[in-house]
C-alpha positions as YAML, in Angstrom:
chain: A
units: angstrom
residues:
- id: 1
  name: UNK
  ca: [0.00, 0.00, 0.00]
- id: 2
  name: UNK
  ca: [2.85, 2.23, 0.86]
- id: 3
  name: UNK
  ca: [4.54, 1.68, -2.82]
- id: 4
  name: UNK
  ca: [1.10, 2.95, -4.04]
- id: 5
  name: UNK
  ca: [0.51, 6.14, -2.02]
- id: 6
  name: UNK
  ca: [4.33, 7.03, -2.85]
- id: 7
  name: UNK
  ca: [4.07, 6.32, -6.98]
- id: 8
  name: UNK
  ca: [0.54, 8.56, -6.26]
- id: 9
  name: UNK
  ca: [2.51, 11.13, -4.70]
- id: 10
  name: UNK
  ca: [5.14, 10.88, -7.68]
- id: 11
  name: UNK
  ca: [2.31, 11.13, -10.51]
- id: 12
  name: UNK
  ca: [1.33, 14.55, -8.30]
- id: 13
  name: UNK
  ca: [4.92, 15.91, -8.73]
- id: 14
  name: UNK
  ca: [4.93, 15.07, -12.51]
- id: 15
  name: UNK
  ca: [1.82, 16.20, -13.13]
- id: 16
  name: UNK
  ca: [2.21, 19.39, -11.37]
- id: 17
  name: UNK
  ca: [5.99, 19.82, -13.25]
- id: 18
  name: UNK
  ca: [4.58, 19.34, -16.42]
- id: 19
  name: UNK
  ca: [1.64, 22.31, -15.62]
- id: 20
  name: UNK
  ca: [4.83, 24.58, -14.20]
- id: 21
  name: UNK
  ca: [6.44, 23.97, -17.96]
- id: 22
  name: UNK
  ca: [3.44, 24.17, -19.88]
- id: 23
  name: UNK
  ca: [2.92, 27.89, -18.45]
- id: 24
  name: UNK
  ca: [6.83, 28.95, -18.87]
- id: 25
  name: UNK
  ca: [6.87, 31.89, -21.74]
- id: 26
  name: UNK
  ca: [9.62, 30.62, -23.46]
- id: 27
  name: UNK
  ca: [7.34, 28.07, -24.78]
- id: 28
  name: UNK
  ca: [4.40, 30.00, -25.68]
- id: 29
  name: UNK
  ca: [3.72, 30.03, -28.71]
- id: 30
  name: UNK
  ca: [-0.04, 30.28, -30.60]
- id: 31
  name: UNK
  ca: [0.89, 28.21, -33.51]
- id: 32
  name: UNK
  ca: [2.89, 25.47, -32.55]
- id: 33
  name: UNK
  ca: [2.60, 23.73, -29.09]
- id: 34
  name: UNK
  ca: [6.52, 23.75, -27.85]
- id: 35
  name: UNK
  ca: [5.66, 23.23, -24.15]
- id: 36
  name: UNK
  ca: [4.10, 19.66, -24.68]
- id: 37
  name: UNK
  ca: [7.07, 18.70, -27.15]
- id: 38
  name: UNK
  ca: [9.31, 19.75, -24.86]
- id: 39
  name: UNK
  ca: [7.85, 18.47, -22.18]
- id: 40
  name: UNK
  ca: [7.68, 14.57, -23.66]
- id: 41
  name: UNK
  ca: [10.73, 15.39, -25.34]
- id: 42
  name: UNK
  ca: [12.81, 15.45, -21.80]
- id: 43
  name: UNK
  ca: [10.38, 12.58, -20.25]
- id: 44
  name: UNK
  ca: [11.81, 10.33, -23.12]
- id: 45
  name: UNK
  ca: [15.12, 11.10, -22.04]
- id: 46
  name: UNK
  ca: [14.51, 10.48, -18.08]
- id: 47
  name: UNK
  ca: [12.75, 7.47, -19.16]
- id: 48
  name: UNK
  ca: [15.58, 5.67, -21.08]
- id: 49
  name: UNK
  ca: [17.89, 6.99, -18.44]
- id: 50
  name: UNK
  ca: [15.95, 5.68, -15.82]
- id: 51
  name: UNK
  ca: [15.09, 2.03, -17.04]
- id: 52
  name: UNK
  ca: [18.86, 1.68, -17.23]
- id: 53
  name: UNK
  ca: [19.28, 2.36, -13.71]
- id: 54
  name: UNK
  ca: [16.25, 0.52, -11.89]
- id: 55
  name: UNK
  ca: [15.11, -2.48, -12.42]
- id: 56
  name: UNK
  ca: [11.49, -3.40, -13.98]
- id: 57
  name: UNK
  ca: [8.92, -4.58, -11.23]
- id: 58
  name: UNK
  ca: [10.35, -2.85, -8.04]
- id: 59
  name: UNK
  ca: [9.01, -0.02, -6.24]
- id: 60
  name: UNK
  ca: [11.42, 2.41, -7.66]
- id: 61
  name: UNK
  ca: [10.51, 1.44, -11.11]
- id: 62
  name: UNK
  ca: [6.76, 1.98, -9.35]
- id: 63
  name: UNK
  ca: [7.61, 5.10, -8.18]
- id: 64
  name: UNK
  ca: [9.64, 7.05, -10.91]
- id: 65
  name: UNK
  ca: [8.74, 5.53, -14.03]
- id: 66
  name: UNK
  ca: [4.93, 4.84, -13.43]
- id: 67
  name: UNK
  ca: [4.49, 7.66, -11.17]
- id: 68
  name: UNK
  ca: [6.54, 10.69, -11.83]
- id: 69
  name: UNK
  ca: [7.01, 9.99, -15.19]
- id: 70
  name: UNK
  ca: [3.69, 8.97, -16.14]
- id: 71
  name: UNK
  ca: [2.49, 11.96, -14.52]
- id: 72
  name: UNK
  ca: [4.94, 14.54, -16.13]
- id: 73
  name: UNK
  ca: [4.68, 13.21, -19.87]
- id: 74
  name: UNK
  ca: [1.36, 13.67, -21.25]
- id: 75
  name: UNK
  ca: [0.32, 11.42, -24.61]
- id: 76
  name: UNK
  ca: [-3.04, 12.46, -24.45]
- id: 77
  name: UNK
  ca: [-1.93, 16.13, -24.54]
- id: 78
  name: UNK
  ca: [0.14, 15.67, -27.67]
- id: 79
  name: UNK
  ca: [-2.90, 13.86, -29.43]
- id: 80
  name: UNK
  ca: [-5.33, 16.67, -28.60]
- id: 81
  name: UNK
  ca: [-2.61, 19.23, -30.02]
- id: 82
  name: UNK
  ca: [-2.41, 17.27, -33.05]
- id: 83
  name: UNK
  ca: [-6.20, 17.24, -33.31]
- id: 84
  name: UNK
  ca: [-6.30, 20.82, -33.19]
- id: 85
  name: UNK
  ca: [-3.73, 21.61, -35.53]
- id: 86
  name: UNK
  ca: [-5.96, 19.46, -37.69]
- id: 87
  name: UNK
  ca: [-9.37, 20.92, -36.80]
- id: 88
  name: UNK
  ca: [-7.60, 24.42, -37.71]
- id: 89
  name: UNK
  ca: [-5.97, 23.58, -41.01]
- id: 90
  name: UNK
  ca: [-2.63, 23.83, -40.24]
- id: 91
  name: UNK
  ca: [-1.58, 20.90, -41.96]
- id: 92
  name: UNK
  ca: [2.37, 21.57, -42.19]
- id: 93
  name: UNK
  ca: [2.34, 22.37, -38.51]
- id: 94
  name: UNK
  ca: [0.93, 19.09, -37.71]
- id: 95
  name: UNK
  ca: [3.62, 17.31, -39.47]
- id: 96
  name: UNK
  ca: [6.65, 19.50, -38.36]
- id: 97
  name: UNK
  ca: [4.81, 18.91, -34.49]
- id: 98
  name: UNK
  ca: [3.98, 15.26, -35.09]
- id: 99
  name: UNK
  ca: [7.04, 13.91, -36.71]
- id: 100
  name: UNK
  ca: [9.64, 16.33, -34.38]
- id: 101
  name: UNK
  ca: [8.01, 15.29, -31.62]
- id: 102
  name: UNK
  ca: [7.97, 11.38, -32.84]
- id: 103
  name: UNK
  ca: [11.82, 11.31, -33.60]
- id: 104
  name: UNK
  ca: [12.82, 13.71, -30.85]
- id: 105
  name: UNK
  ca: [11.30, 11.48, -28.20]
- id: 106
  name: UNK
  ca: [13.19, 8.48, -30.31]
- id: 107
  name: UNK
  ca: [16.45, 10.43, -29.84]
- id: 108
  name: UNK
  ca: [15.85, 11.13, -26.24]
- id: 109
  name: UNK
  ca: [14.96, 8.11, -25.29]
- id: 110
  name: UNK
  ca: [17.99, 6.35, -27.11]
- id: 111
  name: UNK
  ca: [20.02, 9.15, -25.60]
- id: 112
  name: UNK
  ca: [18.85, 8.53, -22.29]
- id: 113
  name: UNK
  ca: [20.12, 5.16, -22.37]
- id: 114
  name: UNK
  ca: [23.44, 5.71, -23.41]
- id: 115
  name: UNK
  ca: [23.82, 7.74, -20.75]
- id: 116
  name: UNK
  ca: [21.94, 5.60, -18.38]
- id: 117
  name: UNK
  ca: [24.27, 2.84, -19.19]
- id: 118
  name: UNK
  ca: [27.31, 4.56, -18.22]
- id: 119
  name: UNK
  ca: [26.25, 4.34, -14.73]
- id: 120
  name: UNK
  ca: [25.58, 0.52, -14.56]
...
């Protein structure tokens, strides 16, 4: 029970990062939706990174991967951005959004275990 109360508390914390990022300026923009590319952009990473560090099915795994990271990436948001870039005719911004954020997330994630792997 105590695993799941602490990977709850973790979702909170990514959940509440990824709001805190989604409102930062430097992301803004009208057209194209930076702050949730970014945002699953850098979860990639921390999720290759992580999975090389702790192993599958333990409460760390529970906690961090599940939890925080679950919490801070956001699929559903990058579908609904999609959708509207869609719904608003912006055709060429859904592509440059969908397939950057596709093969950045790639990138990270591969990136994220290299550099995971140096610590093993």
């Amino acid at each position: 029970m105590i695993n799941i109360l602490t990977m709850m508390v973790a979702a909170a914390l990514g959940a509440s990062l990824r709001a805190y990022i989604h409102q930062l300026p430097v992301l803004k923009n009208k057209d194209m939706p930076y702050s949730t590319m970014a945002i699953n952009i850098a979860g990639a990473f921390l999720m290759g990174f992580t999975v090389m560090l702790v192993a599958e099915n333990t409460q760390y795994y529970l906690i961090i991967v599940t939890g925080f990271l679950g919490g801070f990436t956001t699929y559903s948001q990058f579908a609904l951005d999609q959708f509207n870039l869609l719904r608003e005719k912006k055709t060429k911004l859904f592509f440059k959004y969908s397939l950057s954020t596709v093969f950045f997330t790639l990138v990270a994630v591969a990136f994220g275990l290299i550099v995971g792997s140096m610590f093993v």
